[in-house]
MARSEGU-886463 format. One record per atom (N, C-alpha, C, CB): y, z, x; residue in three letters; residue number from 1; atom name; chain. Coordinates in Angstrom, 2 decimals, always signed. Glycine has a CB too. Example, Ala and Ser with C-alpha at 12.3 -4.5 7.8 and 13.67 -1.06 7.14 Angstrom:
<bavexs>
Y->-5.69 | Z->+7.80 | X->+13.19 | aa->ALA | i->1 | at->N | ch->A;
Y->-4.50 | Z->+7.80 | X->+12.30 | aa->ALA | i->1 | at->CA | ch->A;
Y->-3.30 | Z->+7.80 | X->+13.20 | aa->ALA | i->1 | at->C | ch->A;
Y->-4.47 | Z->+9.05 | X->+11.31 | aa->ALA | i->1 | at->CB | ch->A;
Y->-2.25 | Z->+7.08 | X->+12.85 | aa->SER | i->2 | at->N | ch->A;
Y->-1.06 | Z->+7.14 | X->+13.67 | aa->SER | i->2 | at->CA | ch->A;
Y->+0.03 | Z->+7.87 | X->+12.90 | aa->SER | i->2 | at->C | ch->A;
Y->-0.60 | Z->+5.72 | X->+14.08 | aa->SER | i->2 | at->CB | ch->A;
</bavexs>
This chain:
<bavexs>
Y->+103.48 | Z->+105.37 | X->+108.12 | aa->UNK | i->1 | at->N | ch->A;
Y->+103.01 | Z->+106.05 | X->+106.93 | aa->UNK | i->1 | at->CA | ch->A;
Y->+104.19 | Z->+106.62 | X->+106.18 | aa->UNK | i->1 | at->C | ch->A;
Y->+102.00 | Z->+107.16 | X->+107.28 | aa->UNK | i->1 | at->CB | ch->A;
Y->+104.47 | Z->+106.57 | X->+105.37 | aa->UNK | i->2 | at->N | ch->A;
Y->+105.08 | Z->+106.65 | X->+104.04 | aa->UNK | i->2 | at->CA | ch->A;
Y->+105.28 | Z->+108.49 | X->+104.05 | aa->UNK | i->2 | at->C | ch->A;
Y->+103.88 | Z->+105.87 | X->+102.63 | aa->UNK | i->2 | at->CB | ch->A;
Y->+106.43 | Z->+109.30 | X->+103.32 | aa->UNK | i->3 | at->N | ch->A;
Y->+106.80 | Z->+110.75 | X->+103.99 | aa->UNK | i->3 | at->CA | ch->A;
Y->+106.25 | Z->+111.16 | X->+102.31 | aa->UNK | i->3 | at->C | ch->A;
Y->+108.88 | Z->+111.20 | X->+104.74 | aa->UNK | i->3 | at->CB | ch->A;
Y->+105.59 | Z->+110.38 | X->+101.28 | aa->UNK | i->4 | at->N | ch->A;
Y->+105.45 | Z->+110.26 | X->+99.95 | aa->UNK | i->4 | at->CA | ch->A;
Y->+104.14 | Z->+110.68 | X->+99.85 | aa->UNK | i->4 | at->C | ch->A;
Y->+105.75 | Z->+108.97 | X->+99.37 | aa->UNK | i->4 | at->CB | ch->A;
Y->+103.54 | Z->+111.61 | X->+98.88 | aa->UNK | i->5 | at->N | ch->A;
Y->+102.38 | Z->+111.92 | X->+99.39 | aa->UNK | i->5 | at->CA | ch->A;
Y->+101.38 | Z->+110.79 | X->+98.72 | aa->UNK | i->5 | at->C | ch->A;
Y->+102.04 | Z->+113.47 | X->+99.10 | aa->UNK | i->5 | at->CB | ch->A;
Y->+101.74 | Z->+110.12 | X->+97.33 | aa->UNK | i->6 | at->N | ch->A;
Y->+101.02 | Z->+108.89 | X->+96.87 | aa->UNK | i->6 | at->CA | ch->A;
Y->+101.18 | Z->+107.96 | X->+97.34 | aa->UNK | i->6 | at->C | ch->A;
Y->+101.11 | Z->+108.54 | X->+95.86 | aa->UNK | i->6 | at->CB | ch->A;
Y->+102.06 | Z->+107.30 | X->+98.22 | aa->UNK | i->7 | at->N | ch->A;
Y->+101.97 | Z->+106.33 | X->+99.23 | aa->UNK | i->7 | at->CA | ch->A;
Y->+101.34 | Z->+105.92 | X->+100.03 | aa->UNK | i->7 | at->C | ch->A;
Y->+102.47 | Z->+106.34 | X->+99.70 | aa->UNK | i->7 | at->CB | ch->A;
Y->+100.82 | Z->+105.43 | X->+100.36 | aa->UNK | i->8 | at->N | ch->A;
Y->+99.94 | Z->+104.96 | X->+101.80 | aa->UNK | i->8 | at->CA | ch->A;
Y->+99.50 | Z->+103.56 | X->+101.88 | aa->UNK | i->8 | at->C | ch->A;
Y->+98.52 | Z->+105.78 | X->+101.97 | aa->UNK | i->8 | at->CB | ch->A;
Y->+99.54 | Z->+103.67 | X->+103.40 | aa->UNK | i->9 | at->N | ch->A;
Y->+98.56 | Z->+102.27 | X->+103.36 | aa->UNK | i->9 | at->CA | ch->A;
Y->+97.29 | Z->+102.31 | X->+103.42 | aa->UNK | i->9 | at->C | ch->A;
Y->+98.73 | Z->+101.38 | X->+104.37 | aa->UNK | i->9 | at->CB | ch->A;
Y->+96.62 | Z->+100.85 | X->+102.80 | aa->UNK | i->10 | at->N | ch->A;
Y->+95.04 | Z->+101.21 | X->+103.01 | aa->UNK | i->10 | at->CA | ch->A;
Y->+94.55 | Z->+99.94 | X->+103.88 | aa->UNK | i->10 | at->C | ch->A;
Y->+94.06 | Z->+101.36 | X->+101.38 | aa->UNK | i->10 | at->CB | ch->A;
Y->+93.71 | Z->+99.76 | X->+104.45 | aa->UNK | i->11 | at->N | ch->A;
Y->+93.37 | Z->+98.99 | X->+105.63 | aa->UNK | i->11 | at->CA | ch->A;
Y->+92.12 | Z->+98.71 | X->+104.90 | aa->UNK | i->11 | at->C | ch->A;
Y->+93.33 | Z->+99.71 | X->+107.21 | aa->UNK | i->11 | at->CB | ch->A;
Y->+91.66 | Z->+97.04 | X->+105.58 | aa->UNK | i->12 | at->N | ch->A;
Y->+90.79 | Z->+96.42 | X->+105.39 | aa->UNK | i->12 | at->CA | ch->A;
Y->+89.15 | Z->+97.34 | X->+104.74 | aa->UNK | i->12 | at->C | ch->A;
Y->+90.85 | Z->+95.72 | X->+106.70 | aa->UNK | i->12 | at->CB | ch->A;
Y->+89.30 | Z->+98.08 | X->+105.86 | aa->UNK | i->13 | at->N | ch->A;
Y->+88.12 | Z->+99.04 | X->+106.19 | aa->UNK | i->13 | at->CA | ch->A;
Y->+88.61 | Z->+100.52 | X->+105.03 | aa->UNK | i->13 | at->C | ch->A;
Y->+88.11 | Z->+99.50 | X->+108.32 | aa->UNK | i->13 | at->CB | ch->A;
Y->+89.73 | Z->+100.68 | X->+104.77 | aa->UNK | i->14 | at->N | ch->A;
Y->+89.81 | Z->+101.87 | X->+103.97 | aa->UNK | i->14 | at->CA | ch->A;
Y->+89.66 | Z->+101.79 | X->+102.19 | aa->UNK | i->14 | at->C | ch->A;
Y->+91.20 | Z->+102.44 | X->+104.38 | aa->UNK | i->14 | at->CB | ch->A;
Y->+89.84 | Z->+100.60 | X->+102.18 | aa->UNK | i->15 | at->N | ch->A;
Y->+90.49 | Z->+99.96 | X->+100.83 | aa->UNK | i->15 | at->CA | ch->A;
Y->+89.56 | Z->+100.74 | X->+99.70 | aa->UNK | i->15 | at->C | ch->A;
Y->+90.33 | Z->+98.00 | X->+100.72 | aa->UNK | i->15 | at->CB | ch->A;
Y->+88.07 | Z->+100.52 | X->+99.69 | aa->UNK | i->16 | at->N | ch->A;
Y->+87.31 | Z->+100.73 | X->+98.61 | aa->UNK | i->16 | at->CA | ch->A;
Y->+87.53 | Z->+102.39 | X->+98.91 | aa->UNK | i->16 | at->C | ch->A;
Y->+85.69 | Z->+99.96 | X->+98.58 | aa->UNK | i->16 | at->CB | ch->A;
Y->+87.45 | Z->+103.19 | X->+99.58 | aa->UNK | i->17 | at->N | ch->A;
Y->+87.44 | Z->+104.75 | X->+99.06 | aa->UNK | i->17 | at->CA | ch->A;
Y->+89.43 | Z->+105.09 | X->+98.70 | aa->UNK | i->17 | at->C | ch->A;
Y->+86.59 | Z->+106.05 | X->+100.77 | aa->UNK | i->17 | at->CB | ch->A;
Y->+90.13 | Z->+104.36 | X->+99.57 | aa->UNK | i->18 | at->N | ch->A;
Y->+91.42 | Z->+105.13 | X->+99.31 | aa->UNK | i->18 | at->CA | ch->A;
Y->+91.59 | Z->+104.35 | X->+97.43 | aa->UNK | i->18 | at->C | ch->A;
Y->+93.02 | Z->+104.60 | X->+100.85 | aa->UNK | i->18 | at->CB | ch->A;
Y->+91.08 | Z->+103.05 | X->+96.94 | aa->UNK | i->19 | at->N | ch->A;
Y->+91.54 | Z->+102.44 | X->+96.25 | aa->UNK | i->19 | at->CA | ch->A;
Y->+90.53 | Z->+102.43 | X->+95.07 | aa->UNK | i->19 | at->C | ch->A;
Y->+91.93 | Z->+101.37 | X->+96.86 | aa->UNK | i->19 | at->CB | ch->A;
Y->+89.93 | Z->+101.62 | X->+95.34 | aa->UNK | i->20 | at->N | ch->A;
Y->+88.48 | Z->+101.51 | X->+94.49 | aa->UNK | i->20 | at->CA | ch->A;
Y->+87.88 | Z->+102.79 | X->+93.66 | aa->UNK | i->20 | at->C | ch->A;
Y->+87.30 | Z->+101.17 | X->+95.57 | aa->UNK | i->20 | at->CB | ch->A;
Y->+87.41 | Z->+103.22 | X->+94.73 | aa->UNK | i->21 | at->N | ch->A;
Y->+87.15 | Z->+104.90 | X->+94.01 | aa->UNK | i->21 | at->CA | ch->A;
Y->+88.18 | Z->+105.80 | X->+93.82 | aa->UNK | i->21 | at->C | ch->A;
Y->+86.26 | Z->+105.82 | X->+94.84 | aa->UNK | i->21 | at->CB | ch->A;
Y->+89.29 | Z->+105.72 | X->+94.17 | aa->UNK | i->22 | at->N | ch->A;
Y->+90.27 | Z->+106.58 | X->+93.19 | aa->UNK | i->22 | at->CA | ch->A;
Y->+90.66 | Z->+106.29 | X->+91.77 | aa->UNK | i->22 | at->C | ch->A;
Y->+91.49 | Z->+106.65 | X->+93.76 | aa->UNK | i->22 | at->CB | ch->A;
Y->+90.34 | Z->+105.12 | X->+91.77 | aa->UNK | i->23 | at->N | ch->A;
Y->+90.88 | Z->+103.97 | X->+90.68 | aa->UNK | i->23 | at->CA | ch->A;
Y->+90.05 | Z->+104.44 | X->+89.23 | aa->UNK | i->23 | at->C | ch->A;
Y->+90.37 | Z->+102.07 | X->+91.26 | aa->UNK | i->23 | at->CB | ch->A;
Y->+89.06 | Z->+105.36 | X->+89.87 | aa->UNK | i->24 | at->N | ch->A;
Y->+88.28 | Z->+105.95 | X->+88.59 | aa->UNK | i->24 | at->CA | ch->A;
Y->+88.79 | Z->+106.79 | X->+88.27 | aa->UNK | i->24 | at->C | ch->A;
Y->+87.05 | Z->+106.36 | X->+88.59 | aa->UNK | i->24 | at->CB | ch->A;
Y->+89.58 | Z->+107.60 | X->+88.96 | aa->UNK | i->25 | at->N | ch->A;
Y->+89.84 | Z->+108.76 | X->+88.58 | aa->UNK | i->25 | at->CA | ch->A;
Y->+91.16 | Z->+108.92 | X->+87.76 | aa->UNK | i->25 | at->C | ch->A;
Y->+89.79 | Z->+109.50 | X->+89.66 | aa->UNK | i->25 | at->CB | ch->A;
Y->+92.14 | Z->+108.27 | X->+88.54 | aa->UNK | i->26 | at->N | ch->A;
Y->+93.65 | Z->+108.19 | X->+87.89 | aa->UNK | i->26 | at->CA | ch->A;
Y->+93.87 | Z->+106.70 | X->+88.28 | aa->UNK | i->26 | at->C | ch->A;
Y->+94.97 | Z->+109.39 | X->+88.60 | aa->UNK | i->26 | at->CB | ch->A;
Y->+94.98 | Z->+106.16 | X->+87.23 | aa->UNK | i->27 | at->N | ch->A;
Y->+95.78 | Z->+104.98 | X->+87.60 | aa->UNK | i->27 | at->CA | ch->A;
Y->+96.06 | Z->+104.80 | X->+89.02 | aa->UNK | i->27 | at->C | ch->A;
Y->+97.03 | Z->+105.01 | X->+86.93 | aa->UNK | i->27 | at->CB | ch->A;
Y->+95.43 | Z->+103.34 | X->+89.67 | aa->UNK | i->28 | at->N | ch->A;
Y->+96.34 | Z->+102.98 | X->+91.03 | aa->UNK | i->28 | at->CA | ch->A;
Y->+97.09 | Z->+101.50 | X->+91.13 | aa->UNK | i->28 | at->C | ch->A;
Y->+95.30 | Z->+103.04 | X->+92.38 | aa->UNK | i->28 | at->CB | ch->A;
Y->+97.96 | Z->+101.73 | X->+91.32 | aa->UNK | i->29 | at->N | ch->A;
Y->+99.25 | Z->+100.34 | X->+91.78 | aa->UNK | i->29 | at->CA | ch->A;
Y->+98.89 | Z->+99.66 | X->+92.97 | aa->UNK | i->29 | at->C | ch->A;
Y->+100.98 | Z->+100.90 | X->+92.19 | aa->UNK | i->29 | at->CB | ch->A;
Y->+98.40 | Z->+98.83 | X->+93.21 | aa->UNK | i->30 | at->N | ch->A;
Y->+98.66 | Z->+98.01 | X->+94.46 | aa->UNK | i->30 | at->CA | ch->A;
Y->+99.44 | Z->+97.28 | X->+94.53 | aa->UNK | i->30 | at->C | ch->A;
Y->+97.88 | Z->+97.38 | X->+94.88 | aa->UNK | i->30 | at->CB | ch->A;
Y->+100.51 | Z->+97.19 | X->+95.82 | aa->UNK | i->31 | at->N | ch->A;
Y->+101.48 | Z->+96.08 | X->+95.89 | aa->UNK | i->31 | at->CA | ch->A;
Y->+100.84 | Z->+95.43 | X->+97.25 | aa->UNK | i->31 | at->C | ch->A;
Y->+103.23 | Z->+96.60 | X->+95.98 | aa->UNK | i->31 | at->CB | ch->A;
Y->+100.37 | Z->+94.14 | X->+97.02 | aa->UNK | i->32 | at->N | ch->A;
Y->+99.67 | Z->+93.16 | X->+97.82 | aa->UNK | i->32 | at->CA | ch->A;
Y->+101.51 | Z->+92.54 | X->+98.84 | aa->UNK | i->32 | at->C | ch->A;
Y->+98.57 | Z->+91.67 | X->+96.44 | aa->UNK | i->32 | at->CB | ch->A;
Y->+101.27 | Z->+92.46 | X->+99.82 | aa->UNK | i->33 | at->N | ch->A;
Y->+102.27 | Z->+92.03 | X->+100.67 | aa->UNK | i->33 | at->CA | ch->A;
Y->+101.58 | Z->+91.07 | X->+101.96 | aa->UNK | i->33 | at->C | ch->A;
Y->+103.06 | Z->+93.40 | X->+101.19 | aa->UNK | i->33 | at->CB | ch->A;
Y->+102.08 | Z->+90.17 | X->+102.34 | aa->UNK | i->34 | at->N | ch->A;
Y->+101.48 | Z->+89.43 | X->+103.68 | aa->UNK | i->34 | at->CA | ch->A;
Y->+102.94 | Z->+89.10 | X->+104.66 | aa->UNK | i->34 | at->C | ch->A;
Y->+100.52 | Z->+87.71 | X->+103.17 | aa->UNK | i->34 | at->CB | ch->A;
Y->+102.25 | Z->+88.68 | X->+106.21 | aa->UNK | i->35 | at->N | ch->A;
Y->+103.53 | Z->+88.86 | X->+107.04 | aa->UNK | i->35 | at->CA | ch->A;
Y->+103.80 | Z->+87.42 | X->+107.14 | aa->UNK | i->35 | at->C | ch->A;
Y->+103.41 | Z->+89.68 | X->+108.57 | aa->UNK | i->35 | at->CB | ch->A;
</bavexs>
């Protein structure tokens, strides 16, 4: 986890509340990455 407080990761299972529904509220950036 990231020492940034807007940073984070979001997981399969977290995505729609950390992302989705914030996304109403203020601007969110996703940077999509794969291994």
């Amino acid at each position: 986890m990231s020492e940034l407080p807007h940073v984070f990761d979001a997981t399969t299972e977290t995505f729609e509340a950390e992302v989705l529904q914030k996304s109403m509220q203020t601007p969110v950036l996703v940077d999509f990455w794969a291994t």
